[in-house]
Each structure stands twice: as C-alpha cells, then as structure tokens.
N, C-alpha and C positions, 0 to 999 in steps of 0.2 A: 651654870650653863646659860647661854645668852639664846635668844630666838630674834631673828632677826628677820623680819619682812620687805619685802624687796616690790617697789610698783612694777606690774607688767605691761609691758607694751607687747601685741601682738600675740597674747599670750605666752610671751617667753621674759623668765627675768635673766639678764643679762650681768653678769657681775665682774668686773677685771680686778685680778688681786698680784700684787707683786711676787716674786720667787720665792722671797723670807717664807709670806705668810702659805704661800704651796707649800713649799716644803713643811712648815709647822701642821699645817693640815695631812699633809701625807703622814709625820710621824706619829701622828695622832687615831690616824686611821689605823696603822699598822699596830700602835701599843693597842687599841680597844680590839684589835683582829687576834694578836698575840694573846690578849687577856682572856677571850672567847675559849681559844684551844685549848689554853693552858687548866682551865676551869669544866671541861670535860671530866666527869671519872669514866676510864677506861677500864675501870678493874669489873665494871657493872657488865657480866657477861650475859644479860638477857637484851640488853641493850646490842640494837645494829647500829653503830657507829662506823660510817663509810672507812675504807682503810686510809684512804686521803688524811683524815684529822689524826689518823697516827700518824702517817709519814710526818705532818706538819708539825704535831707535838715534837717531834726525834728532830725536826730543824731548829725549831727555836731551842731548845733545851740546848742540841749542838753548838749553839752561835751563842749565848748565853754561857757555856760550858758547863752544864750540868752532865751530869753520868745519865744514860737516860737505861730507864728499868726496863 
C-alpha cells in the first residue's frame, strides 16, 4: 500500500490522473467493494443485514457465475 501526500492550495488538493490509472482505481474500488459483500455471513440470522447486501451478493455471484444459495 502506498500513502501518498499531496500539497494543498486553498485547502484543496488537486490531483489529475490519466483514464489507464481511473480506470485501475475504479477496478480496484469495485474488487475491494465486491470483496466487502462477498465476506458477509448471511446465514447469521440475528444479524440485520439491509436486504440491499443480498440483492448485491445474487449480482456479483450472478456476473461471476456462481449458483447463488
């Protein structure tokens, strides 16, 4: 993992990154979002897990091609 510090002007750091590296950041965002759901247990039924992180589980799992339980 890298940390990266950025000088601010005006209080805001300003940062322009080319498409490649958006896009590497977006897939990155989405594997560590994916990884989130996926690491749920669902089967813990005292737990309130919003219905949303199902639905989401049954997408990725879908788009993945898993059978989903």
């Amino acid at each position: 993992m890298y940390v990266i510090e950025f000088p601010q002007t005006n209080g805001r750091a300003v940062v322009e990154i080319n498409d490649e590296v958006a896009q590497k950041i977006r897939d990155a965002m989405v594997f560590k979002y994916e990884q989130y759901i996926m690491s749920i247990d669902f089967t813990d039924i005292s737990s309130h897990i919003p219905y949303i992180y199902t639905m989401e589980k049954e997408r990725i799992m879908n788009k993945k091609g898993y059978q989903y339980a």
